[in-house]
N, C-alpha and C positions, 0 to 999 in steps of 0.2 A: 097623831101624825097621819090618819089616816085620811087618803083626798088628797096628801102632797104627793107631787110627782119627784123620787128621787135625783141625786145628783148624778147618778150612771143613766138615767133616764133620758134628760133633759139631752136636745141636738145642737150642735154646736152655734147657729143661731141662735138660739136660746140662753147658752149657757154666754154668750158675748151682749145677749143684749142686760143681762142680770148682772154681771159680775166686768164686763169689759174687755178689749182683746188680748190676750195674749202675747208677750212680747218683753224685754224689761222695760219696757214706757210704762208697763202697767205693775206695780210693787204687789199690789194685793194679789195676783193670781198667780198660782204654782203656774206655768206651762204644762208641764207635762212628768206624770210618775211613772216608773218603768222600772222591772226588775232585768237586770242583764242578769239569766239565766247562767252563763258560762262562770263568773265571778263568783254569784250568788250577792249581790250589791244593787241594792237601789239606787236609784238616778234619779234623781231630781234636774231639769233638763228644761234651760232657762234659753231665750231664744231672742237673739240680738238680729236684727234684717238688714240694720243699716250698716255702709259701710263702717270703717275705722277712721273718724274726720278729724280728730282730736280737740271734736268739743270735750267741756267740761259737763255740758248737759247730760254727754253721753255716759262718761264714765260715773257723777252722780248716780245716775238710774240706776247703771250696773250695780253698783255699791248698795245702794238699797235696796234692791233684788235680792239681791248676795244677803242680807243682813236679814232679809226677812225668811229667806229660804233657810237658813244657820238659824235663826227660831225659829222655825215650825219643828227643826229635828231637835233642835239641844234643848227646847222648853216642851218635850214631849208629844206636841199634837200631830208628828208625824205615826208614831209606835200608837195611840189613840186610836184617828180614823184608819189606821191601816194594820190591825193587831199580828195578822199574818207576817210582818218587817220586821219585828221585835226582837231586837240584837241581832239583827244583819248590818252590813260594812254598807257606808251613805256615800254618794260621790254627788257631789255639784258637778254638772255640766253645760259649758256654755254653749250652743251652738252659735254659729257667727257665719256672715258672708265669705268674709274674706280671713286670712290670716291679719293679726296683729301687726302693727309694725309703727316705727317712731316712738312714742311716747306710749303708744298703746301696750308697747314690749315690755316697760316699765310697771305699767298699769296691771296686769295679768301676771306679773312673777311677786308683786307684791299682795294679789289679791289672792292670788295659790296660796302663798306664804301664812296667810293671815287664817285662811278658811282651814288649812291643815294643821295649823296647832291649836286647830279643836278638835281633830282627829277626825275629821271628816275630810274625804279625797276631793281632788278637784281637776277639771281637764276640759279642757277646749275642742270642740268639733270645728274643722273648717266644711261648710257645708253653702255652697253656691248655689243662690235665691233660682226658682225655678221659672224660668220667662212663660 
């Protein structure tokens, strides 16, 4: 491996022009790993920009996002590249524009519902896009 430039290395132009941007548009790439210090819990921290329109495209994505993030931890490759996590408490997090609402409300207590009885936490940031 010597002569590659690692993944902590690589600037975030770099890391989007290899892998893709960040967002749930894009399934392959975690957003973002973060230990909440106070909990002692990893965040896994998925990052929605668009509003709540109640496309179907939209919520797909989610779901696949969702699916892939619940394997990286339940099929190990989280406790793997991160040995330092290794039986700590995992929380999915969504970050979003806006709060949910309509149909979206439905969407998000079924997608809680589903990601927690694998015993991994889940919870939504409302976090409005920065002009």
């Amino acid at each position: 491996m010597s002569g590659e430039v690692g993944l902590d290395k690589l600037t975030r132009d770099q890391m989007v022009a290899e892998f893709g941007d960040t967002g749930v548009q894009n399934p392959t790439v975690i957003d973002l790993i973060t230990l909440d210090r106070a909990s002692d819990t990893v965040v896994l921290v998925m990052t929605e920009r668009r509003r709540w329109g109640g496309a179907a495209q939209q919520t797909t994505q989610i779901e696949e996002k969702v699916n892939r993030y619940m394997g990286y931890v339940l099929d190990g490759f989280l406790a793997e590249h991160y040995p330092q996590y290794l039986g700590k408490s995992v929380r999915i997090r969504l970050d979003c524009a806006e709060a949910p609402h309509g149909e979206a409300v439905r969407f998000v207590e079924a997608m809680t519902d589903a990601i927690e009885s694998h015993g991994i936490h889940f919870t939504l940031a409302v976090l409005p896009a920065v002009s």
